[in-house]
N, C-alpha and C positions, 0 to 999 in steps of 0.2 A: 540412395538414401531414402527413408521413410519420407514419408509426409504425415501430417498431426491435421484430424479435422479440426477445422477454425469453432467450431461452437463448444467442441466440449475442451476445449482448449481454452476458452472464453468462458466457459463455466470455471471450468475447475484454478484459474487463474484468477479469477473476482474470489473465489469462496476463499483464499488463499490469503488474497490480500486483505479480505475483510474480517477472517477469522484471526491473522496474527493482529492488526487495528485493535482488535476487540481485546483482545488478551495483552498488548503491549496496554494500552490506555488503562485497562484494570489495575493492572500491575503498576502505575504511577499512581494510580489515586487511589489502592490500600494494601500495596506492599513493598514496595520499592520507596524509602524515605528520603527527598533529596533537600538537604536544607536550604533555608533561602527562601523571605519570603515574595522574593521577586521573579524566581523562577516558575515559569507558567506555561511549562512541557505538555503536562497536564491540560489546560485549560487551552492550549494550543491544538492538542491531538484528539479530544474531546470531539469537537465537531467537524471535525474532517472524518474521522472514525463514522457519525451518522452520515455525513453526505456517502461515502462508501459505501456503507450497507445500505442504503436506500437505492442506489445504482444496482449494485448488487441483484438485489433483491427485485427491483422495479423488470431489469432483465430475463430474471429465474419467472415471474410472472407471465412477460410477457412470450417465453417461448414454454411454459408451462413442464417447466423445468426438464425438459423432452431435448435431445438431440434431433434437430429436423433438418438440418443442411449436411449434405453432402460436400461442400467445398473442402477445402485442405491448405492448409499455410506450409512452408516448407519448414523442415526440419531445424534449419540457420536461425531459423525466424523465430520459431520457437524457443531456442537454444540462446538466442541474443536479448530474448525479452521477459527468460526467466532470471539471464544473468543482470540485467539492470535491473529489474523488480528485486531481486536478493541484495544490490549494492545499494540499496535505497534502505530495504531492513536493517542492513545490516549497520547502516548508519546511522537512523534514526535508535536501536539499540543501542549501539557503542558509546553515543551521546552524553548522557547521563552517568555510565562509567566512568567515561575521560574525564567531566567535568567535580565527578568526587574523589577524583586519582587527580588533581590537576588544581591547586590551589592559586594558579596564575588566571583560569579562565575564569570570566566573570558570571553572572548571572545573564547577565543582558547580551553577552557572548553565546552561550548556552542558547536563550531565546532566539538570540536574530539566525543562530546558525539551524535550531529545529525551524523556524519559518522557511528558511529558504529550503531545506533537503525538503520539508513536508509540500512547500509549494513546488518545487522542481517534482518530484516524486507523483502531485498530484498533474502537474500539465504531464508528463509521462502516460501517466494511466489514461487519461481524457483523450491523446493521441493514439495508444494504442487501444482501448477500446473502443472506439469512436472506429475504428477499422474491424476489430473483431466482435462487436455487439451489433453489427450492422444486422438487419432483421428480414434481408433476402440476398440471396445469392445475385 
């Protein structure tokens, strides 16, 4: 089986997560209208969306946006941690669906459940880059 370098694998895996943030977050605060004015999706994903990009970005910095390590993560690894980074989108998407297809869920339903995908999603991220933005082999 191949092996994936770990850095542009950690690039391209931050730009990924930070570019959908950006576009999901836009899309609740001016195009996606969800009624309710207790629903606070939006103002939830708001600033998790900066702490990413600023991770992000603070990373692309600090290796000068350059592939410099030779290391390699296995193929598994990569494979397992794009499929939980997608179950996490794909949740945090669905969300807001469900909840305007879904006259049973509540607003404060809605919220507690984006807090917790967004906090789970965010320790995720924190453990796996915390392994793959490490800054020497």
């Amino acid at each position: 089986m191949a092996d994936v370098n770990r850095q542009r694998f950690a690039l391209d895996l931050g730009l990924a997560v930070v570019a959908f943030h950006i576009i999901f977050t836009l899309l609740m605060w001016f195009v996606i209208a969800i009624p309710g004015d207790r629903v606070a999706i939006k103002e939830i994903a708001t600033p998790v969306t900066i702490g990413y990009a600023v991770a992000v970005v603070k990373y692309f910095i600090d290796v000068k946006g350059l592939v410099q390590s030779d290391e390699v993560i296995g193929i598994r690894l990569a494979v397992l941690t794009i499929g939980l980074v997608g179950a996490f989108i794909v949740s945090l998407v669905a969300a807001p669906f469900i909840y305007l297809n879904n006259a049973a869920i509540t607003p404060d339903q809605l919220n507690g459940f984006f807090v917790a995908v967004e906090s789970a999603f965010g320790a995720l991220l924190a453990l796996l880059f915390s392994f793959l933005y490490k800054m020497s082999p």
